[in-house]
C-alpha positions in Angstrom: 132.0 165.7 69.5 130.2 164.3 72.7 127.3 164.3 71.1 128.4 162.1 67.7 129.6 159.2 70.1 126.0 159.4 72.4 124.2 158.9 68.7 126.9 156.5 67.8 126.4 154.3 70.7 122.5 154.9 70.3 122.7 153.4 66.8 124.7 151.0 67.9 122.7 150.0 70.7 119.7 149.8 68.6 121.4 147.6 65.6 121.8 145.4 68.7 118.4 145.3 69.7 117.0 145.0 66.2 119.7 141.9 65.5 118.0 140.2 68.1 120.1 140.7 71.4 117.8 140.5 74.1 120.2 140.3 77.4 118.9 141.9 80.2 120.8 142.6 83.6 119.4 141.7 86.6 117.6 144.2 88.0 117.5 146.7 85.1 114.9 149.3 84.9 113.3 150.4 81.9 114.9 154.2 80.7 111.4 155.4 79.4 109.1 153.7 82.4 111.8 152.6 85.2 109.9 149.8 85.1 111.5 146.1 85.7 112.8 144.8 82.6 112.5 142.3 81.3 108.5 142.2 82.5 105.8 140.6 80.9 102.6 142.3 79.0 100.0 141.5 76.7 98.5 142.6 73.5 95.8 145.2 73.9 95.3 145.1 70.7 93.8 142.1 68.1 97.1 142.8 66.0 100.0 144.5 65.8 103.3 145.0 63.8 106.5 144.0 65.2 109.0 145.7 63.5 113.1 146.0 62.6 113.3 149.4 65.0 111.4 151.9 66.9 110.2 153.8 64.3 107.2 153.5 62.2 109.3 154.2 59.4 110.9 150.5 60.0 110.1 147.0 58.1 107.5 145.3 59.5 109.1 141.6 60.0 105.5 140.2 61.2 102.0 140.6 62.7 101.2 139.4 66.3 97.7 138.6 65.8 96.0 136.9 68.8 94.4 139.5 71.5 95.9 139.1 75.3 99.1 137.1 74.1 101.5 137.7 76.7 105.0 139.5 75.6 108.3 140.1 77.3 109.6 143.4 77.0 113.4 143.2 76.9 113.9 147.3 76.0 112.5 150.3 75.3 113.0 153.5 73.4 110.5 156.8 73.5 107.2 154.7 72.8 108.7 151.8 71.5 109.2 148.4 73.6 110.7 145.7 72.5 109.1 142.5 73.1 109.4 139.1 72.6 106.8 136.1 72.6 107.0 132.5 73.9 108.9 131.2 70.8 111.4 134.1 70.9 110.4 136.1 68.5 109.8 139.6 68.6 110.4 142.9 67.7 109.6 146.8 68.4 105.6 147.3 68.8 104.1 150.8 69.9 103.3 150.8 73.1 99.5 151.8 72.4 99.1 148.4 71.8 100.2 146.8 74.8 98.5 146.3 77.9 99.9 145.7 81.6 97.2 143.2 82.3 98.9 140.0 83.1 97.7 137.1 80.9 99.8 133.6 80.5 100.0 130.9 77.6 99.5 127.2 78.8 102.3 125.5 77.6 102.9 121.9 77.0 101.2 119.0 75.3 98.6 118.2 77.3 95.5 119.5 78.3 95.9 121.3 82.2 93.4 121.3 85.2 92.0 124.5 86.6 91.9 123.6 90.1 89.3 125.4 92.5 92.2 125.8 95.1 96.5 126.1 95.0 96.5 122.7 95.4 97.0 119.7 93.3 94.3 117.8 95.5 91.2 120.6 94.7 88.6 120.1 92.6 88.8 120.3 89.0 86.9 122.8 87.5 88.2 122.8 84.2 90.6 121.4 81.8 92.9 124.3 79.6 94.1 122.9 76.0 97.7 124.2 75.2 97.7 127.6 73.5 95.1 128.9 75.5 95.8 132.6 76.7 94.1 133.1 80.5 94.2 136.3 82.3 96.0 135.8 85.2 94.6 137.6 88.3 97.4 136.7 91.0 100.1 134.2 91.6 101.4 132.1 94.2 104.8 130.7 94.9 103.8 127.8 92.6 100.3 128.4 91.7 98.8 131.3 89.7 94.7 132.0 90.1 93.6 132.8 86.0 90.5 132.5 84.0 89.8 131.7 80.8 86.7 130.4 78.4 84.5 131.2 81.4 85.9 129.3 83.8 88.4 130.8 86.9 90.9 128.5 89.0 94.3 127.8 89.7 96.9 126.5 87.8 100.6 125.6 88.4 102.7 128.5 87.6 105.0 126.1 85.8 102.7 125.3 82.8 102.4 129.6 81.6 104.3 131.1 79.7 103.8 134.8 80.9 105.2 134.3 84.4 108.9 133.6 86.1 109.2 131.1 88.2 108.6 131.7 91.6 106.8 135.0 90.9 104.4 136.1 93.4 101.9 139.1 92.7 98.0 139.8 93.2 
């Protein structure tokens, strides 16, 4: 009997997840990796199915298909996370085809400086379109150092997508 209602409220937490609900606690650690969820990752590989559930067995609801994007994973399940991207959609991918590296996407309208220091009044060394993915190496308080196209510098932490604000790592 105990073990019906743990695989009832497994399905049930799943149909959860694959609906969509992304909540996170504060502070939450990951049952598979006790790592910090949510977290951010990037896609090792060029493309990969997102799909309904944890299983290969499951629909495939779309294709991620750009190398490095950075993903949010909000859950996991054996070798299954669940991950979302900067527009909010996701879905399970195998972890195979994820990466720790930390990569970010410039966000916004307008192209962004790379600046040769954490500071607004650095040199320029180059200018980052929106929807570029950089690889970002470490991050400040309000500055994260990345590189992209060739080019390294730092950019304000603001403008990624692939960071929380305020994060601080190297």
């Amino acid at each position: 009997m105990a073990r019906c209602a743990a695989v009832v409220a497994l399905i049930v937490a799943l149909a959860g997840e694959s609906a969509g609900g992304t909540a996170v606690e504060p502070g939450a650690r990951g049952p598979v990796t006790n790592l910090p969820l949510p977290r951010y990752v990037s896609l090792r590989a060029a493309s990969a199915n997102a799909r309904r559930g944890p299983d290969f067995d499951q629909r495939v609801d779309w294709e991620f298909v750009r190398r490095g994007l950075p993903l949010q994973v909000v859950a996991e399940y054996g070798l299954w996370r669940r991950v979302i991207d900067s527009e909010g959609l996701g879905g399970w991918v195998h972890n195979s085809l994820l990466s720790g590296a930390r990569t970010g996407l410039v966000r916004g309208e307008t192209a962004v400086a790379l600046h040769a220091a954490p500071s607004e009044r650095s040199a320029v060394r180059a200018m980052a379109e929106p929807g570029v993915i950089a690889r970002i190496a470490a991050c400040e308080a309000e500055w994260c150092d990345v590189s992209a196209g060739g080019f390294t510098g730092w950019i304000p932490q603001g403008v990624l997508w692939g960071v929380d604000p305020g994060e601080v790592f190297d």
